[in-house]
N, C-alpha and C positions, 0 to 999 in steps of 0.2 A: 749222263753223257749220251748225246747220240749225234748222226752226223746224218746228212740229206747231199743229194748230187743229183747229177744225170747222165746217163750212160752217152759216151760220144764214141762212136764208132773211127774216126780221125781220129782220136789219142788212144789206140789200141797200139798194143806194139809186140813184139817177137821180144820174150820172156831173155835174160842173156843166156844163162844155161842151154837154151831150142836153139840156140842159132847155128848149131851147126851137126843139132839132131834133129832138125824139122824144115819144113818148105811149106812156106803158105799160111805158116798159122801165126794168129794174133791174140793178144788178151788184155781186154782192157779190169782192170782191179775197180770192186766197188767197195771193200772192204777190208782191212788191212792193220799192221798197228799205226800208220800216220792219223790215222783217224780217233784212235784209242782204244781198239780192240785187241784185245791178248787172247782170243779163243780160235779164232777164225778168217779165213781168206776165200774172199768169195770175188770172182767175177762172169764177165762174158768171154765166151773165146769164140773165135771165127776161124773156120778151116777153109783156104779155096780152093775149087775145081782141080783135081789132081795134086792137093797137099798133103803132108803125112807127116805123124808124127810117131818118133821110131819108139820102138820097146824099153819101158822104163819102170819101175817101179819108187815108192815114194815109202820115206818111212812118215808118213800120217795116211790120215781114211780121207776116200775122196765118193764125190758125189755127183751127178748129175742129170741135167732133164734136155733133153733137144728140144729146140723151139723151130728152128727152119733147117730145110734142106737133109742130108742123107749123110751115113756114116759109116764106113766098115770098120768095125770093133775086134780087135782081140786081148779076151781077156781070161788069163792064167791061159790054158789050151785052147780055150776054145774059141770062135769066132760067130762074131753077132752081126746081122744088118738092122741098124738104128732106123728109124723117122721118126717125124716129129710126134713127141709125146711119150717115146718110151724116155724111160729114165734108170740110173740103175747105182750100183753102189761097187766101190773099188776096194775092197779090204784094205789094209795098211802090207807092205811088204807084196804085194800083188803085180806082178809086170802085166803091163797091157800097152795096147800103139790104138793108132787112130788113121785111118785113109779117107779124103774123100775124093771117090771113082765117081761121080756124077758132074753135073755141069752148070752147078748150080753152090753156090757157098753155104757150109755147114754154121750152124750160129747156137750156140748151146750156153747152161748156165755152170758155169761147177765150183763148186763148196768142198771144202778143205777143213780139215779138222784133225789133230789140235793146228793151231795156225802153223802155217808154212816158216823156218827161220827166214830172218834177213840176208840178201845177198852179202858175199864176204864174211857172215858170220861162222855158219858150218852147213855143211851138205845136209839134205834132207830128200834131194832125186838122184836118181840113179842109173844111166838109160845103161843097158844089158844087149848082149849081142843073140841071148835067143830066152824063151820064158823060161824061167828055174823053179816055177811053182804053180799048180795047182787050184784053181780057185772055183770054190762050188757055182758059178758064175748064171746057172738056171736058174736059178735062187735068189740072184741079186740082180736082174733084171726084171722093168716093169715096163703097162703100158697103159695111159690116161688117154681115156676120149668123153666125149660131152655125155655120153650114156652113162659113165662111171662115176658120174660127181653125186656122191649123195643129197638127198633132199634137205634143204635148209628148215632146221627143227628138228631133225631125225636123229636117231642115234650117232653120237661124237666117232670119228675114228680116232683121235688124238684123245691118248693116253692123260688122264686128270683133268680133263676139259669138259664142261655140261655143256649140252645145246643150248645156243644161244639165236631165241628167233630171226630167222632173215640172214642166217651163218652158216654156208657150207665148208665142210675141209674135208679135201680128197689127201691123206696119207700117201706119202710116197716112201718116205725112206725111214724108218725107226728102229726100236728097238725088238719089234717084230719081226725086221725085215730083215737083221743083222748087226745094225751100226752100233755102234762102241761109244764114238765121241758125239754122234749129230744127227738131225733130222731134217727133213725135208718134203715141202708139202703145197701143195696150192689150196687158195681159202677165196672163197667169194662171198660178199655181200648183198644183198639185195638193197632197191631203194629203199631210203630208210632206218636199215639197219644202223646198231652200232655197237659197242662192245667200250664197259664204262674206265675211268682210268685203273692202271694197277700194273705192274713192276712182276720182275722173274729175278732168278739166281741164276741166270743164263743171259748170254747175247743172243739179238737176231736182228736179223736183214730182210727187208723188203722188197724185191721189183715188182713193180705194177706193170702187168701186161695190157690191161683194157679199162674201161670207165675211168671213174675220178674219185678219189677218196678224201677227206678230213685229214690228218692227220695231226694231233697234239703229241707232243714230247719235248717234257723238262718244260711245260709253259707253253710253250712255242706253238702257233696253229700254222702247217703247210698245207697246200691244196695240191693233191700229188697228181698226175696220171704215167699212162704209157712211156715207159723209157724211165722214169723218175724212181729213185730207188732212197731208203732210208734204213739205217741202221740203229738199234737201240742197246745200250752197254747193259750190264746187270745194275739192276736198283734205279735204271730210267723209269719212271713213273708218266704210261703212253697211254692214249687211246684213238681209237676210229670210226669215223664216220661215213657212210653214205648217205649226202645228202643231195645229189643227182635224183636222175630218173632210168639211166640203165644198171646192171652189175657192175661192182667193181671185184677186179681178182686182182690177185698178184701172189708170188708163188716166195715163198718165207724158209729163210733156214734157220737153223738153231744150233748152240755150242754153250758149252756140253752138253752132252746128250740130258735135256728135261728129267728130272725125275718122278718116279712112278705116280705121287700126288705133292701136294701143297704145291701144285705147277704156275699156280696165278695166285698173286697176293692184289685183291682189291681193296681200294680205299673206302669204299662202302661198305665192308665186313666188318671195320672198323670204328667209322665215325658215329657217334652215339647223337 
């Protein structure tokens, strides 16, 4: 099972729960169970100029990476100033809010884990009148720039994964980092590359931030770029290609948290 879309920033909308603990802020869903996902809720959310969203905490682990614009963070006590590229991780039961003081719209990705329940079903936020807990929160902030992305062939960050020529993945969020249920990470390819079919015991998700990609799953060939996002269920049998001429990236979550090995089952290990 897997599902493809593209992010439209006009169908973004004020979540019901924020509407009247928040100002400014939007979330468009790229990943959900309408789709057929039971692990994970993933989208884009947008903060404007002077929006805030108040002190809450969530019974699931949350994640996220900023893409545009600026963010004042408070998370457990402490308080952070985001820009583009940090990223960081929200423990489960963790209150934290969000402001954007600048003049310019904040646009971020965040991953949810185990998946969010459905509205009307039973709560799972919580917004709080001041923090009631503690969060080692130096520890679960990060920050990605172009100098950081390891060399494509180099040693894997990602746990049971072998280099694969023409394949970088800069780690952001795992089981190193902290997370329980999920990870998170951006992956680039070089021209050329590809990475052959093969299936997980896990969900994930794609946005492509830049170039163009191949993408096969379940049969299917799409030609993905920027904004175009694609989701793969457990036992989707996927693979990717760059067959362009510049990089492509695009920054991937996962639920539940991968395990330590047999992370990738390929159909070439198999067929005799």
């Amino acid at each position: 099972m897997h599902h493809v879309s593209t992010i439209n920033e006009a169908a973004a909308q004020t979540p019901e729960l924020y509407h009247t603990h928040a100002s400014g802020f939007r979330r468009a869903t790229y990943v959900d169970r309408s789709m057929g996902s039971v692990h994970m809720g993933t989208a884009i959310c947008w903060l404007a100029p002077q929006g805030e969203i108040h002190t809450h905490l969530h019974s699931f682990e949350e994640s996220f990476y900023l893409l545009e614009g600026s963010l004042e963070a408070r998370i457990g006590d402490q308080r952070h100033s985001l820009q583009p590229g940090n990223f960081g991780l929200i423990p489960t039961g963790v209150p934290h809010a969000f402001r954007n003081a600048a003049g310019k719209t904040a646009r971020w990705l965040e991953m949810q884990a185990p998946q969010p329940r459905p509205s009307g079903y039973s709560r799972d936020t919580f917004f709080v009148d001041a923090p009631s807990a503690t969060a080692p929160s130096d520890s679960l902030l990060g920050y990605f720039d172009e100098s950081l992305l390891p060399r494509p062939g180099g040693p894997s960050q990602m746990e049971g994964f072998n280099p694969t020529t023409g394949v970088a993945i800069k780690m952001f969020v795992d089981r190193s980092f902290g997370a329980v249920h999920q990870s998170l990470f951006l992956i680039q390819y070089q021209p050329g590359s590809h990475i052959d079919p093969h299936d997980h015991t896990f969900e994930e998700s794609y946005l492509i931030v830049s170039g163009r990609v191949r993408a096969t799953a379940d049969g299917k060939l799409y030609n993905l770029g920027p904004g175009d996002v694609i989701w793969t269920g457990v036992g989707c049998i996927h693979s990717f290609e760059n067959a362009g001429t510049e990089p492509v990236r695009w920054i991937e979550t996962q639920a539940p948290l991968p395990p330590a090995k047999e992370v990738f089952r390929f159909e070439k290990d198999w067929v005799k």
